[in-house]
MIDOSE-1310 file (N, C-alpha, C; in nm, 2 decimals, decimal comma, always signed):
residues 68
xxxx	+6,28/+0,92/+5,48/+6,33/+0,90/+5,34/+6,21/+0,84/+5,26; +6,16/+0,74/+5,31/+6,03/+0,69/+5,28/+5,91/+0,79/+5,19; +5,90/+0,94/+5,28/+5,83/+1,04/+5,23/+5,86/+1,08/+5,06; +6,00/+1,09/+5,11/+6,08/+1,18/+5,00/+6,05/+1,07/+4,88
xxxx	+6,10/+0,90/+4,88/+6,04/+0,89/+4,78/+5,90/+0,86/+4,74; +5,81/+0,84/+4,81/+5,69/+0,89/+4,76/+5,67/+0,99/+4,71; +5,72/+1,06/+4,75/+5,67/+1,26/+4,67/+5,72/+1,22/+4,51; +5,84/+1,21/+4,52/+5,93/+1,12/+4,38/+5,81/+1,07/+4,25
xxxx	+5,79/+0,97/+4,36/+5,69/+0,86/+4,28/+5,55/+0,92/+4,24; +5,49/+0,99/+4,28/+5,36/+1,08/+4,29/+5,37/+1,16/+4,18; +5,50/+1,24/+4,15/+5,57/+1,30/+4,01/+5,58/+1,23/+3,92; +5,64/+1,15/+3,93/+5,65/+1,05/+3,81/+5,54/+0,98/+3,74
xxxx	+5,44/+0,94/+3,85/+5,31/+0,89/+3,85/+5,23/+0,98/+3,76; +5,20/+1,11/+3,81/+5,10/+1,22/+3,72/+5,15/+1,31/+3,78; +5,23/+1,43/+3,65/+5,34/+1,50/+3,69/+5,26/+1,65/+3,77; +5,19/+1,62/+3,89/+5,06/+1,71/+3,88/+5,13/+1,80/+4,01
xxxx	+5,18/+1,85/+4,04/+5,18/+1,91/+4,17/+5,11/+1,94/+4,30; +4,96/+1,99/+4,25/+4,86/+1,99/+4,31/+4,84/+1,84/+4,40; +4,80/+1,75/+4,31/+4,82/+1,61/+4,35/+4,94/+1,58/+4,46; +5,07/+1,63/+4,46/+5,18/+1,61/+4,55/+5,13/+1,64/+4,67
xxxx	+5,05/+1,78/+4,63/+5,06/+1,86/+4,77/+4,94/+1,79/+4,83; +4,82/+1,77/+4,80/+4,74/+1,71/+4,79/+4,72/+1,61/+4,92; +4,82/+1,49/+4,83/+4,89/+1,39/+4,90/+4,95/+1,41/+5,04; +5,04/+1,49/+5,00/+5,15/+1,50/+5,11/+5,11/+1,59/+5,28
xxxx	+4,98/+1,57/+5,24/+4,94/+1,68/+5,34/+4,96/+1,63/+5,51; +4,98/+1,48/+5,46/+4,97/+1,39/+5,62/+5,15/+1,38/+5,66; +5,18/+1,36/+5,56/+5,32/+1,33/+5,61/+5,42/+1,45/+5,65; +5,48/+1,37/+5,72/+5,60/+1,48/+5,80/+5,63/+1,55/+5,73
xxxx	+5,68/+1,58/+5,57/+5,75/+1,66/+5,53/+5,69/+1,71/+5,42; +5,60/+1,74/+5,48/+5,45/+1,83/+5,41/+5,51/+1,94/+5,38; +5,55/+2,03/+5,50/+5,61/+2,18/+5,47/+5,77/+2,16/+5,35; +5,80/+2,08/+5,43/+5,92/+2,08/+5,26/+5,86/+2,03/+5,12
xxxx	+5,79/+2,02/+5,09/+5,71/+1,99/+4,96/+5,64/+2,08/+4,90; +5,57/+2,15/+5,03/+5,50/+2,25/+5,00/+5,57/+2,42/+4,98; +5,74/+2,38/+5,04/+5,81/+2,50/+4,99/+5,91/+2,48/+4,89; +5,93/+2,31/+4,81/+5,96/+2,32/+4,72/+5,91/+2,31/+4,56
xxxx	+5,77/+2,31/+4,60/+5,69/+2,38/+4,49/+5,67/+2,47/+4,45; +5,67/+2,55/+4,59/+5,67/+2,74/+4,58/+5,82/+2,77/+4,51; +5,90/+2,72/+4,55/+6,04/+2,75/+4,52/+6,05/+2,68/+4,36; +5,99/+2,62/+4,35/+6,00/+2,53/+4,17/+5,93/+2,62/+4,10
xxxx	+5,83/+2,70/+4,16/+5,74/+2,79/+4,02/+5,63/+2,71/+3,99; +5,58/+2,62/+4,07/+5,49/+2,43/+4,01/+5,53/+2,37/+3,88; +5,66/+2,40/+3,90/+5,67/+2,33/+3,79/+5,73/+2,17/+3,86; +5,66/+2,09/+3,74/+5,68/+1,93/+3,81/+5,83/+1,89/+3,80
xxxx	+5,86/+1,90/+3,70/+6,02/+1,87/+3,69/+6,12/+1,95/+3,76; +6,14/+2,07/+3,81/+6,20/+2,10/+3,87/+6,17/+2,07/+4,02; +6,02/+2,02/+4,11/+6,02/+2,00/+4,21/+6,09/+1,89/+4,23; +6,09/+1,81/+4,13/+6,12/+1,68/+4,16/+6,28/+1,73/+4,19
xxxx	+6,32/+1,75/+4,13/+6,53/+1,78/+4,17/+6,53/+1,89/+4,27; +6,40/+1,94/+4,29/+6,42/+2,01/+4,48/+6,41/+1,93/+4,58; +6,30/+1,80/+4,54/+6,33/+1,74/+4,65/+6,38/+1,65/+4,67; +6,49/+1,60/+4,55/+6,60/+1,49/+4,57/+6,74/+1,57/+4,61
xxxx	+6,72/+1,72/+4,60/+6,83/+1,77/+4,62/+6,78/+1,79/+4,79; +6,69/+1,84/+4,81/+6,67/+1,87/+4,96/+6,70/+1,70/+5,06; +6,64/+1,61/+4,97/+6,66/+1,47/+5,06/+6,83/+1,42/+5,09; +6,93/+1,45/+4,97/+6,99/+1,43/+4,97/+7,11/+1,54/+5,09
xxxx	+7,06/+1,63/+5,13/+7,11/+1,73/+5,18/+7,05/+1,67/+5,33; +6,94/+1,65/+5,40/+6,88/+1,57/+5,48/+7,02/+1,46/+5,52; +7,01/+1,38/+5,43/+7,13/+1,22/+5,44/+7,23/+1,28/+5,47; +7,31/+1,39/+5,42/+7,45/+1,46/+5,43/+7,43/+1,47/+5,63
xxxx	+7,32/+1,52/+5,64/+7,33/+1,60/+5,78/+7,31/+1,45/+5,88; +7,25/+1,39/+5,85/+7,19/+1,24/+5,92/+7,30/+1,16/+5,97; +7,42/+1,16/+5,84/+7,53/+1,06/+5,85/+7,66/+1,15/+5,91; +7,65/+1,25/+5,93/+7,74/+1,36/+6,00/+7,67/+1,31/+6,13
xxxx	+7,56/+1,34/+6,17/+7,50/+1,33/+6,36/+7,51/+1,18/+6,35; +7,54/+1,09/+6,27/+7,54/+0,96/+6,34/+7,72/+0,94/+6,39; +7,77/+1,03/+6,29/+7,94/+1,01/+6,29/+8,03/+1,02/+6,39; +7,89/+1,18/+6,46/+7,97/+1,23/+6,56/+7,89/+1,12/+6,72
């Protein structure tokens, strides 16, 4: 989760995507950043609601395998 908001913050910071990807090249969820950029079109504002939507979908699945 930590990732996710960093990626956040990195948008917010300088709305640059390059820079995201850039960044995110070490962390775990490099390939989800890097396919929701592809999937946003680079656009900055919509990456960002890919990947609060994709984190938030993450948490859904997290708190179901803790439940069961």
């Amino acid at each position: 989760m930590r990732e996710f908001r960093r990626a956040t913050a990195a948008l917010k910071r300088g709305p640059s995507v390059e820079t995201l990807v850039v960044e995110a090249a070490t962390w775990r969820i490099r390939d989800i950043v890097v396919q929701a950029v592809a999937s946003a079109g680079r656009d900055p504002t919509a990456t960002m609601k890919a990947l609060v939507s994709c984190q938030r979908r993450i948490v859904a699945i997290v708190h179901r395998v803790i439940l069961f």
